[in-house]
C-alpha positions, 0 to 999 in steps of 0.5 A: 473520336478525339474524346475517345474514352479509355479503355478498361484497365484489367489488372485481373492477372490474366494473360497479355496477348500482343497481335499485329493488326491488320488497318483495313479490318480495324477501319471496319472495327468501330468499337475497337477503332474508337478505343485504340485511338483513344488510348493515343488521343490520351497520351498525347494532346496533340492527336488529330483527325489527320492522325486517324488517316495516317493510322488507317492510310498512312504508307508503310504504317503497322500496328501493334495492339497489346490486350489483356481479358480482351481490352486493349490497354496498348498500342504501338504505332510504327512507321517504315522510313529509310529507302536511302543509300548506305552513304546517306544512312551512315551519314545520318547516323553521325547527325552529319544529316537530316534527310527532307521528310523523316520525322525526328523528335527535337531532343533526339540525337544519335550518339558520337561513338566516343559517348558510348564509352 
């Protein structure tokens, strides 16, 4: 699965259908499976068979498909995190602090209030 094929690109201007997907159906939905993971095999070189168990299994895991004439050309993985105290959350959001577990990408970083001005 990690030499997934892309899905067809339809630019045949009809209309686009985005749907929450449900994982235990999409595990029974080979075809589909192969090229939703496709599409995330494509846009980042670091996919892993590990990221297939997360996409299925992973807690707090939703997907959203975007399609157009039945072809997936889109695929929106998100993940819950949180669960922490108001204090700790604010503290977070003025980068005070990195909570053990939350996934942050290396170049991101909240902005100070003074830099929304």
């Amino acid at each position: 699965m990690l030499k997934a094929p892309l899905p067809s690109a339809q630019t045949d201007g009809s209309v686009v259908a985005t749907k929450v997907i449900d994982r235990a159906w999409l595990a029974q939905q080979d075809a589909l499976l192969e090229k939703l993971f496709g599409l995330l095999v494509q846009s980042h070189y670091r996919t892993s068979p590990n990221d297939l168990r997360q996409l299925l299994d992973g807690p707090g895991t939703q997907l959203r498909l975007i399609a157009q004439a039945g072809e997936p050309q889109a695929v929106l993985v998100t993940r819950e995190e949180g669960g922490f105290e108001a204090a700790l959350a604010e503290q977070v959001a003025r980068g005070e602090r990195r909570p053990r577990g939350i996934c942050w990408h290396s170049r991101w970083r909240p902005m100070r209030e003074a830099e929304m001005h």
